[in-house]
C-alpha positions in Angstrom: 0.0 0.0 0.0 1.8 3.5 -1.4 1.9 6.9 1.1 -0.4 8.1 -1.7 -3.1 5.8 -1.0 -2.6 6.4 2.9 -2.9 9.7 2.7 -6.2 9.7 0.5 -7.7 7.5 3.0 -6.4 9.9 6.2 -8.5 12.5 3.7 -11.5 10.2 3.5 -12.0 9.2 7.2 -11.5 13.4 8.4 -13.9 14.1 6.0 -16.6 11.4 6.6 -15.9 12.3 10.7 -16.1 15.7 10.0 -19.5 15.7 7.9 -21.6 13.2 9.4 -23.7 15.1 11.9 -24.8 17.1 8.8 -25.3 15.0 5.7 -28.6 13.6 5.3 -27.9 10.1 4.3 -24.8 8.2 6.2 -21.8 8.0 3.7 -20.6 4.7 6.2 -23.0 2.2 7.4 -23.7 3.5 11.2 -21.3 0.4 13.0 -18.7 1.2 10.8 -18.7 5.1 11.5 -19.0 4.4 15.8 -16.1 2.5 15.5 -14.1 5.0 13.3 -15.1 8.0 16.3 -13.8 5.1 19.2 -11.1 4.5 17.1 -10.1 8.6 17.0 -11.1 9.8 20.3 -10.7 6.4 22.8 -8.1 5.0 20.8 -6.1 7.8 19.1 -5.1 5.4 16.3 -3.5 7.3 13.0 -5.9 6.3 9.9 -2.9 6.2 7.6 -0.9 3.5 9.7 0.6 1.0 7.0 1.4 -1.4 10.2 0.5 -5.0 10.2 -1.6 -6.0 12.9 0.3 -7.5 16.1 0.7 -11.7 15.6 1.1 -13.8 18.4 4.2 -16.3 19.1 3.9 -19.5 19.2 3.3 -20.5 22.7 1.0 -18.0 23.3 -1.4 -18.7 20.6 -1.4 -22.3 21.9 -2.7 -20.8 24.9 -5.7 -19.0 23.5 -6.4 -22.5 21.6 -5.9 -24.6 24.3 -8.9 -22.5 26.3 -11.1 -23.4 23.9 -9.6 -27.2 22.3 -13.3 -28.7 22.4 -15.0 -25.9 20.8 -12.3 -26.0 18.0 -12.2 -29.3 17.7 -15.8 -29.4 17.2 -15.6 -26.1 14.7 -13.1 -27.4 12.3 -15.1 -29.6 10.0 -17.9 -26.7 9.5 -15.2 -24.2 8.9 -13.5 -26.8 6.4 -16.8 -27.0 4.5 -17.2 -22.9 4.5 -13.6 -22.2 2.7 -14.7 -25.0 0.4 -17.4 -22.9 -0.8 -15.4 -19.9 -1.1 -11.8 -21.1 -1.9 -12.8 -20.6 -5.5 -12.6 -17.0 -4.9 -9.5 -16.8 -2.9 -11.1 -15.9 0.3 -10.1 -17.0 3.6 -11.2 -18.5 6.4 -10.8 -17.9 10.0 -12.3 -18.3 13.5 -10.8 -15.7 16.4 -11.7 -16.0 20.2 -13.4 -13.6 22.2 -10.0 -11.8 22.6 -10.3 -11.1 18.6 -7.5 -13.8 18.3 -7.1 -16.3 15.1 -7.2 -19.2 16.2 -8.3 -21.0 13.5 -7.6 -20.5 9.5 -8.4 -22.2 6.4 -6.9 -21.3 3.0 -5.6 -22.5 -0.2 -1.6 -23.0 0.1 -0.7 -21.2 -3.0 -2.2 -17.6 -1.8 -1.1 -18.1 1.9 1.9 -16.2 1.7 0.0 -13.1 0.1 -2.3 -13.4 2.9 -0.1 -13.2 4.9 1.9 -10.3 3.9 -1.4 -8.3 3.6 -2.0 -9.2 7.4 -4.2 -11.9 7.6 -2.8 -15.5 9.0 -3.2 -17.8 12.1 -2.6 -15.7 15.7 -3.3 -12.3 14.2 -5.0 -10.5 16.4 -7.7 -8.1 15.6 -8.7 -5.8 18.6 -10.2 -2.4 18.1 -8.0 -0.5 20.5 -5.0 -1.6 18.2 -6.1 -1.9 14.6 -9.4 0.2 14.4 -12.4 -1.0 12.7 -12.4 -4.3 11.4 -15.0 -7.3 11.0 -13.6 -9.2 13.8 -14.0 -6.5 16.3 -17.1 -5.0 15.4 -19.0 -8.4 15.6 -17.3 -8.4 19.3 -18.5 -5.2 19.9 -21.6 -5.0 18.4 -22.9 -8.6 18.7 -24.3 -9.2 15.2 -23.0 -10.1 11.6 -20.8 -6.9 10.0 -19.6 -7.0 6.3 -16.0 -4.2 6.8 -15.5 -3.7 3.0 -12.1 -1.7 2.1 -12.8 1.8 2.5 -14.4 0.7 5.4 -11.7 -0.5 7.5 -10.3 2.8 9.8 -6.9 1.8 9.1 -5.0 2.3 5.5 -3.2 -0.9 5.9 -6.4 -2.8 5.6 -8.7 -1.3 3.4 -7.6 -3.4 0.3 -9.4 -6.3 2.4 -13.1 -7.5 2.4 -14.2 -9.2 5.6 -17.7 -10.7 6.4 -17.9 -11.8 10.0 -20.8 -13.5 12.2 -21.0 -14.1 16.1 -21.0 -18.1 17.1 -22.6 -17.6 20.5 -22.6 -20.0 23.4 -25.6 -22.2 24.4 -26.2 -19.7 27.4 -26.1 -16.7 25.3 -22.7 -15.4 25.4 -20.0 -15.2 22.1 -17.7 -18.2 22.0 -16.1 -17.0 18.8 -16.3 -14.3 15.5 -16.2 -16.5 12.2 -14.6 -14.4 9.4 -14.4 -14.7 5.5 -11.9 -12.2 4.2 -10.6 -11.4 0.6 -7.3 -9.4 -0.4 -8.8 -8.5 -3.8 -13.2 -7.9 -4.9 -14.9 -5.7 -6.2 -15.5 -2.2 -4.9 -19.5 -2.3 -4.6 -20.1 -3.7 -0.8 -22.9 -5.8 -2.5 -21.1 -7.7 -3.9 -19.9 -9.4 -0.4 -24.1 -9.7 0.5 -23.7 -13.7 -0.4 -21.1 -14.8 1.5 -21.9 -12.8 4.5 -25.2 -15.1 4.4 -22.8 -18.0 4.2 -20.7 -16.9 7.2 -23.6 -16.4 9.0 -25.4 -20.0 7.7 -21.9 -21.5 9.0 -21.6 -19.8 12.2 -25.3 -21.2 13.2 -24.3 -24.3 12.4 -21.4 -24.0 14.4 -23.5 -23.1 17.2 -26.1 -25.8 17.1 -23.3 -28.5 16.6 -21.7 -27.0 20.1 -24.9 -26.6 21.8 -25.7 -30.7 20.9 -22.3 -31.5 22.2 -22.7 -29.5 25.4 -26.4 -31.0 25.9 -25.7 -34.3 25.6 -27.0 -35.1 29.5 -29.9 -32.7 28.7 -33.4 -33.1 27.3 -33.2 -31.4 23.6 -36.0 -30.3 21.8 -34.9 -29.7 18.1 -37.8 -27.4 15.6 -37.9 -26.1 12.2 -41.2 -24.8 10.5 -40.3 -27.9 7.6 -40.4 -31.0 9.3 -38.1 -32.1 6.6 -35.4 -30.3 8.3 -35.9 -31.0 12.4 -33.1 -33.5 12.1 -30.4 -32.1 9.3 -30.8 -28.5 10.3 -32.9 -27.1 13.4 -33.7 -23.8 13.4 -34.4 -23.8 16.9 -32.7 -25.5 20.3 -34.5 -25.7 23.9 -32.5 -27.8 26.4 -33.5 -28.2 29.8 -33.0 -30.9 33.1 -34.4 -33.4 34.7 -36.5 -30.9 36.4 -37.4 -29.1 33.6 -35.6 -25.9 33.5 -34.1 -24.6 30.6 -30.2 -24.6 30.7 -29.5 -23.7 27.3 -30.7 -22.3 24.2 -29.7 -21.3 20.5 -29.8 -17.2 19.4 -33.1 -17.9 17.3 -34.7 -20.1 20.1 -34.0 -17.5 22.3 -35.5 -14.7 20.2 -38.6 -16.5 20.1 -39.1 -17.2 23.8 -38.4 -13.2 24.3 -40.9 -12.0 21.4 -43.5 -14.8 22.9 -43.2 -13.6 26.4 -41.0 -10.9 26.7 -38.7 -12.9 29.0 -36.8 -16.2 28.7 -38.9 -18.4 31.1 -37.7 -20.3 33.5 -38.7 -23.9 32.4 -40.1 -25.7 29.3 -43.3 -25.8 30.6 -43.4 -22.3 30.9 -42.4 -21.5 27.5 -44.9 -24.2 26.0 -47.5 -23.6 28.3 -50.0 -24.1 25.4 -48.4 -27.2 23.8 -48.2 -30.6 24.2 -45.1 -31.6 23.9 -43.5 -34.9 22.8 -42.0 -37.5 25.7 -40.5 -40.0 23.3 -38.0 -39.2 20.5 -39.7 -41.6 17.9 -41.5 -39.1 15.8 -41.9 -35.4 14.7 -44.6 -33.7 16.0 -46.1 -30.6 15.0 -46.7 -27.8 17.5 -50.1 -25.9 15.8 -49.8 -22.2 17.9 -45.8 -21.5 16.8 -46.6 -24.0 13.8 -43.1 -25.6 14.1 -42.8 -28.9 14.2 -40.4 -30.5 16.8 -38.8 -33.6 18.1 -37.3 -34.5 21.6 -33.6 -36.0 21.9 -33.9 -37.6 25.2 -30.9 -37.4 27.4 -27.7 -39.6 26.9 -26.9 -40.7 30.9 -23.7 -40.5 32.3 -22.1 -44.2 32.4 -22.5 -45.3 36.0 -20.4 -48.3 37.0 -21.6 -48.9 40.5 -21.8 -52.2 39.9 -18.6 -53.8 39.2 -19.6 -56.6 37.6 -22.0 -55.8 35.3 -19.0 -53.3 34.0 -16.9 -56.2 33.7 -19.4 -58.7 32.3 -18.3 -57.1 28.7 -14.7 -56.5 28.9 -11.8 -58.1 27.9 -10.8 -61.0 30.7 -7.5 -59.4 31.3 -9.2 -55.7 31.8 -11.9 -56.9 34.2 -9.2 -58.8 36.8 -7.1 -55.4 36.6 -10.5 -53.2 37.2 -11.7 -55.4 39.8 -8.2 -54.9 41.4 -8.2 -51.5 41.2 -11.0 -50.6 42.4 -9.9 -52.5 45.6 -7.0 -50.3 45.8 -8.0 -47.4 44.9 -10.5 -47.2 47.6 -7.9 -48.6 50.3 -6.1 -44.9 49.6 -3.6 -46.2 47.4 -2.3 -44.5 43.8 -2.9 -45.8 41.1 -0.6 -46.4 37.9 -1.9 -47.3 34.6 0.3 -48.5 31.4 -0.3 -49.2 28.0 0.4 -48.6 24.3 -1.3 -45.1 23.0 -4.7 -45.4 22.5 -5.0 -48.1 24.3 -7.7 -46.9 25.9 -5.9 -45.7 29.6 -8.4 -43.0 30.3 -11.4 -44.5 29.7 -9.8 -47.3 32.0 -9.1 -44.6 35.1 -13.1 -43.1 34.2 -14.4 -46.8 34.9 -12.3 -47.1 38.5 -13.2 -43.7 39.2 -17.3 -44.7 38.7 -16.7 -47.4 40.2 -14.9 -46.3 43.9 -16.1 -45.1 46.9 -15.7 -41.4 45.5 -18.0 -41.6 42.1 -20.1 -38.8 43.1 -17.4 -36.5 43.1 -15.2 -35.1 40.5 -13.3 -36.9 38.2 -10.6 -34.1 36.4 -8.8 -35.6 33.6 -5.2 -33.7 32.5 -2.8 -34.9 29.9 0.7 -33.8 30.4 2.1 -33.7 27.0 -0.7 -32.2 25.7 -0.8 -28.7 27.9 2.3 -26.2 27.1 5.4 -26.0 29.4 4.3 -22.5 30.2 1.4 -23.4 30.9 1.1 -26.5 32.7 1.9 -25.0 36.5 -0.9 -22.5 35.8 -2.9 -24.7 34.7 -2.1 -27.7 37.7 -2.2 -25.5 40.4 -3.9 -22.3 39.8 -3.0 -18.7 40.2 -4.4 -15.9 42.5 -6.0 -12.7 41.1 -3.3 -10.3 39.8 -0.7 -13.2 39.9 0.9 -11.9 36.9 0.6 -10.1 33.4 -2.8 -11.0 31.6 -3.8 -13.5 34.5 -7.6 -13.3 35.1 -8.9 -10.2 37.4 -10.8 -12.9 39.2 -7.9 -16.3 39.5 -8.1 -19.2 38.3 -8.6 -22.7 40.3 -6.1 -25.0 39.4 -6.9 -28.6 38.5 -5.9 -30.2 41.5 -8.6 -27.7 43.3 -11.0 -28.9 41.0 -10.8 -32.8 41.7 -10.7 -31.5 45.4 -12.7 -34.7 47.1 -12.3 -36.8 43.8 -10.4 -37.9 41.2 -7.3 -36.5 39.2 -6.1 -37.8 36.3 -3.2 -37.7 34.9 -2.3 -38.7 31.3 1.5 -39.2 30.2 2.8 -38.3 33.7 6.2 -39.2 32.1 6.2 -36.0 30.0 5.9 -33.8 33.1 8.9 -31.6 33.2 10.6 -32.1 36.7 10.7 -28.5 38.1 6.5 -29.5 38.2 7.6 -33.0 39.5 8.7 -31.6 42.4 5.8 -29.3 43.2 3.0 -32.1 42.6 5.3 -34.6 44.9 5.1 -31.6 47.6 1.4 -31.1 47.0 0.3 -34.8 47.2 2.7 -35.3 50.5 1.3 -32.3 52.0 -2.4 -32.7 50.8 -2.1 -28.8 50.3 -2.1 -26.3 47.0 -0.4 -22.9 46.2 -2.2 -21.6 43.6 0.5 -18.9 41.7 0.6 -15.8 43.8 -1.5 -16.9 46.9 -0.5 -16.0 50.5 -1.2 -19.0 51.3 -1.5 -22.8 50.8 -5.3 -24.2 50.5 -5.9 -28.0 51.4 -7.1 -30.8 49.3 -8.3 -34.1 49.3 -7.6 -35.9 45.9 -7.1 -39.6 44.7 -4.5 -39.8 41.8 -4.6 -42.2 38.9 -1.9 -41.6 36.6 -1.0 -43.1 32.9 1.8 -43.4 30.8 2.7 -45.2 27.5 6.5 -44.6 28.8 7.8 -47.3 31.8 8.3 -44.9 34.6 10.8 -47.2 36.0 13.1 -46.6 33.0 12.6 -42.9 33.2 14.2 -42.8 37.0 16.7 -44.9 35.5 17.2 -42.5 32.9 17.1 -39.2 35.1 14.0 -37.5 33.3 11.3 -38.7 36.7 12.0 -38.2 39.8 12.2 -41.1 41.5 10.3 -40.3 44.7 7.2 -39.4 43.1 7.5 -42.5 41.4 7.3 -44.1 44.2 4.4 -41.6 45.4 2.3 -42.5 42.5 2.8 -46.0 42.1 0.7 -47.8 45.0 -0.1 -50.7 41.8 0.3 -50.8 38.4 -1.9 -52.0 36.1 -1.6 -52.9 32.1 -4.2 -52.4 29.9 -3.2 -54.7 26.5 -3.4 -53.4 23.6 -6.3 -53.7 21.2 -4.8 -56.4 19.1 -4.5 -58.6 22.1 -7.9 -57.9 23.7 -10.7 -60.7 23.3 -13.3 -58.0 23.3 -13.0 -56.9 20.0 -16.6 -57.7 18.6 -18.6 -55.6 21.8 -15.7 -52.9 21.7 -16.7 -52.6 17.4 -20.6 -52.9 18.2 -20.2 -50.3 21.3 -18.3 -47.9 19.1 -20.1 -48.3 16.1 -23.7 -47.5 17.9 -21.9 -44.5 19.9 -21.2 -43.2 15.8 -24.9 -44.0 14.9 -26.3 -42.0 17.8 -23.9 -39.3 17.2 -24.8 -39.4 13.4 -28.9 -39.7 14.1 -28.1 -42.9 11.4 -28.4 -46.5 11.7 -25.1 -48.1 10.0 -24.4 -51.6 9.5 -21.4 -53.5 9.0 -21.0 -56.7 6.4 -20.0 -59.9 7.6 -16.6 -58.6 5.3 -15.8 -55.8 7.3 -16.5 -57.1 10.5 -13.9 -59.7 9.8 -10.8 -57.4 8.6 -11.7 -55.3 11.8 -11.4 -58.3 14.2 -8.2 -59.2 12.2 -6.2 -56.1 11.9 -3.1 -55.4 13.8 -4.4 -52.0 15.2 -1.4 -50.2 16.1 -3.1 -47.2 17.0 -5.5 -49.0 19.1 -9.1 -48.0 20.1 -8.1 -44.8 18.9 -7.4 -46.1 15.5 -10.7 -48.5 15.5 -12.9 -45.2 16.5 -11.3 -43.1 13.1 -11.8 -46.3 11.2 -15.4 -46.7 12.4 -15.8 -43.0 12.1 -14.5 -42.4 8.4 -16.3 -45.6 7.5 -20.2 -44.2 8.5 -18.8 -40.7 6.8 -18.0 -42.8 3.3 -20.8 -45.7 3.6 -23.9 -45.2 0.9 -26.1 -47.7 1.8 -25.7 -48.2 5.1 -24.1 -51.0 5.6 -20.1 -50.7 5.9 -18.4 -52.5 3.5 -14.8 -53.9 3.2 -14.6 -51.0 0.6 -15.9 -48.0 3.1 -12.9 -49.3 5.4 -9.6 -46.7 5.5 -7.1 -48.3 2.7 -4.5 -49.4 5.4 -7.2 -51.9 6.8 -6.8 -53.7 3.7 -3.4 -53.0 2.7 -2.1 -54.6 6.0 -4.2 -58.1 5.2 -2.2 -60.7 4.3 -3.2 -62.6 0.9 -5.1 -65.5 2.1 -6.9 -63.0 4.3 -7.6 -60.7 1.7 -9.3 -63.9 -0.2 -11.4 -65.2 3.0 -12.9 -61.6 3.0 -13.1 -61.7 -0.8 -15.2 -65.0 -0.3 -17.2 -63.1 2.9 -18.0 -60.0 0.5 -19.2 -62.2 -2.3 -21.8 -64.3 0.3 -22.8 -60.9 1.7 -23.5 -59.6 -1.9 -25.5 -63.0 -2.5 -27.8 -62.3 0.4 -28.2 -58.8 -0.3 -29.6 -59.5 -3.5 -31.7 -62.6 -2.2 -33.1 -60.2 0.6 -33.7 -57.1 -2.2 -36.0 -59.8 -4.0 -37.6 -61.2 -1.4 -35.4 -65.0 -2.1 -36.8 -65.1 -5.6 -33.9 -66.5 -7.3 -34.4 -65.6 -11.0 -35.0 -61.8 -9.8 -31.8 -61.8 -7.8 -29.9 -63.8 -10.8 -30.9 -61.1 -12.8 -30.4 -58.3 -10.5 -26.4 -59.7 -10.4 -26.7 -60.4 -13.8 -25.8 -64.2 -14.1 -27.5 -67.2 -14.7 -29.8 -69.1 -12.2 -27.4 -71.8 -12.1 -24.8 -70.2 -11.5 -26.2 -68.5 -8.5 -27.4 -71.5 -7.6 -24.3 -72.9 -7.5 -22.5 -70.3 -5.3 -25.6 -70.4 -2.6 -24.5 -73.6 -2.3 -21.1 -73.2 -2.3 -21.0 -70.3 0.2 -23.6 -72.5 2.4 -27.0 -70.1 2.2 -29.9 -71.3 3.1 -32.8 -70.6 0.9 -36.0 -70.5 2.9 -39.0 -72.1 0.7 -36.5 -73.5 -1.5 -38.5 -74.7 -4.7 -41.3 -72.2 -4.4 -39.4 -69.5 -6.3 -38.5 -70.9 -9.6 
């Protein structure tokens, strides 16, 4: 950008400032020209800065993203499908916290650089008290969707850019996040911009709803659209309330219609449908005549309890349900627990079933992986900081984790990764049963049970000088291994258990062939339960006719079987097609012969050779 074209804009933004009180039709949309005065007179920013905006390091960006892992995670694939609609354009895609933060981005390799130098890349950050009006920040401020086109941005380094931005607001009505399309190069009518702001803010509602499912998933949910067609795919509206019936969440359009129906948000469902029936079962829609919506319930998904021991371990591998058994024993004698086992074995979902199962299930049960939480962050994070503790702490603290599981459970993942300067201070803690949060003036007391994991032996590690061997000795009480997947007898229930979780995330019902089933059983899986989940997962996402077949598999599957394998499942995926066709045709064999395009004889002669058994054999010829 050229000191010519800085200095025309610096002309521009005086003259708009300077001659809106008079002129009878806004030359700036109204948000744009509040946020050029706040930018002048709270701010004192200089219109004709050619400055980039401020970029975060490394560390520090994987401490805004860190705050808010689940919601990204759950963002991603929606943003993914956004720059897919876009990318032909050369826009951008990006998702900043409530700080104005990027935390997320999506764009095509080949422009990224450009993007870059004009300003725009992962960890900008986009406040208005240091760049002056942009997308990102109006949306923060202003709480509803904001197209900033060129001219419109208050700074000359930006105002080649277009930016169309939407709120994505929490289930209780706050922001979570500002999702953003921008462009380096478009045309200069604003109007042009009008479609994919209606995208952004299509994508950032769907955003929201997916969140607000994921968040209600121990809640009643009542999903409504005015097309029944679209209750399922795409709810227009979301009520979510408890066991008692009071709402605990909403979506922004359910909760505009609560306030224009009663000019408040009510307290509980039957308030807000105090003229409807509504629905107690999930097997239908049903239409609601005075809002004419029609609606249907999702009925809570309960917490696993394992109170009872064994009825837990009635479906687990032998090997798991001695070790669960024997932990549970310990745990509640006061004794730590260590757990070992290959990634993805499944080590967490192992400590969640001891912690259900002891004497303290009713209380919490705080999960923390140590190689997954930054150096710089991890003491913060462990045991807290007091208000004030240092720069850009919270005005309010923070409770560390080990407060949190205060009378229950902590977890801790990969304790081997922990760096020893925080060895030391957890040893202290869980000797002393006492917490300094960062800061404090003085220690606070807690009463947790530790259960820790590692893939790492922790007895090599001491060896090795990288753990401490005291607190290996601290956390240790009994050490349990969890084998790996490939070693487990449970293989079938674990598939089934997995598979139904995917179908009840999914609203689907997904089969698998007698094919498939059989390379799952049979793979190596060296990425464990973690691997099987993706597999499972990728396979519903790829499956057209719901049933999984050896083709909807991920290609390693079948890569890694060996060649009389790969011919046993040839053999099982030429049986299931058999019976397929037999079922399509209700057994008639000449329509099924037909349907595969072969003789009668000949599949005849492969019912018999794959052992089928025809029921009313004789009837059909």
């Amino acid at each position: 950008m050229s000191s010519g074209y800085s200095k025309a804009h610096v002309d521009h933004v005086s003259r708009v400032l300077r001659t809106a009180e008079s002129a009878p039709t806004l030359p700036v949309p109204s948000i744009i020209l509040d946020s050029w005065r706040r930018s002048v007179q709270h701010h004192q920013l200089d219109p004709g800065s050619l400055q980039g905006p401020r970029v975060l390091e490394a560390h520090q960006l994987n401490e805004h993203r860190e705050r808010i892992d689940e919601f990204l995670r759950l963002a991603g694939d929606e943003i993914g499908r956004l720059h897919q609609r876009v990318r032909d354009a050369d826009y951008c895609v990006m998702l900043t916290d409530t700080s104005g933060c990027t935390v997320d981005y999506c764009i095509d390799s080949t422009i990224r650089g450009e993007y870059r130098r004009a300003g725009i890349d992962l960890g900008t950050c986009w406040t208005e008290s240091e760049e002056g009006t942009n997308a990102v920040c109006a949306v923060l401020i202003d709480k509803q969707p904001v197209t900033v086109h060129k001219h419109d941005h208050f700074r000359a380094a930006f105002i080649g850019n277009t930016c169309s931005a939407a709120p994505v607001f929490s289930p209780t009505g706050e922001i979570l996040a500002v999702l953003d399309v921008s462009a380096i190069r478009s045309p200069d009518d604003r109007r042009s911009q009008h479609l994919v702001r209606q995208m952004v803010i299509q994508s950032a509602a769907e955003i929201e709803n997916a969140y607000f499912m994921y968040t209600a998933q121990n809640l009643s949910v009542l999903r409504a659209h005015a097309l029944p067609g679209y209750v399922d795919s795409q709810p227009q509206y979301l009520f979510a309330w408890d066991g008692d019936g009071v709402i605990q969440a909403l979506n922004p359009a359910a909760r505009r219609l609560l306030l224009q129906r009663h000019g408040r948000i009510p307290c509980t469902i039957h308030d807000a449908f105090a003229s409807e029936r509504l629905p107690t079962t999930d097997d239908t829609v049903h239409y609601l005549p005075s809002l004419n919506l029609h609606v249907r319930l999702k009925v809570p998904q309960r917490p696993i309890q394992i109170a009872m021991v064994n009825q837990v371990i009635e479906a687990l591998d032998p090997a798991v349900a001695h070790a669960l058994e024997r932990a549970v024993r310990i745990k509640d004698r006061g004794l730590p627990v260590l757990i070992h086992g290959e990634t993805g074995a499944g080590k967490e979902h192992f400590a969640l079933q001891l912690h259900a199962a002891s004497k303290r299930k009713d209380k919490p049960f705080v999960a923390v992986n140590c190689a997954a939480i930054p150096e710089s962050l991890i003491e913060s994070e462990l045991f807290g900081y007091a208000a004030g503790a240092f720069t850009g702490a919270s005005t309010k603290g923070m409770r560390g984790l080990l407060q949190q599981a205060d009378g229950g459970t902590l977890f801790l993942d990969e304790i081997g990764d922990m760096p020893l300067t925080l060895q030391t201070r957890l040893l202290r803690a869980l000797s002393e049963g006492e917490v300094s949060p960062l800061g404090a003036s003085r220690p606070q007391t807690i009463d947790i049970q530790v259960v820790c994991a590692s893939h790492r032996d922790l007895a090599t590690l001491v060896e090795q000088g990288t753990f401490r061997e005291d607190l290996y000795f601290r956390l240790s009480g009994a050490r349990f291994d969890i084998p790996p997947l490939r070693e487990r007898k449970d293989k079938l229930a674990l598939i089934n258990k997995l598979l139904d979780e995917e179908c009840e995330r999914s609203g689907e019902r997904i089969g698998l062939s007698e094919a498939a089933l059989e390379m799952l059983l049979n793979y190596n899986w060296p990425g464990n339960m973690r691997q099987l989940h993706h597999a499972l997962r990728y396979a519903c996402a790829v499956c057209t006719d719901q049933v999984i077949g050896v083709e909807d598999l991920p290609a390693e599957l079948s890569a890694s079987a060996p060649a009389d394998r790969q011919q046993r499942v040839s053999g099982s995926l030429e049986r299931q097609t058999l019976i397929d066709s037999l079922v399509r045709n209700r057994w008639k064999p000449v329509l099924a012969a037909r349907e595969m395009g072969i003789s009668r004889a000949t599949l005849y002669r492969r019912v018999n050779q794959h052992g089928i058994k025809m029921p009313g054999k004789g009837s059909n010829h």
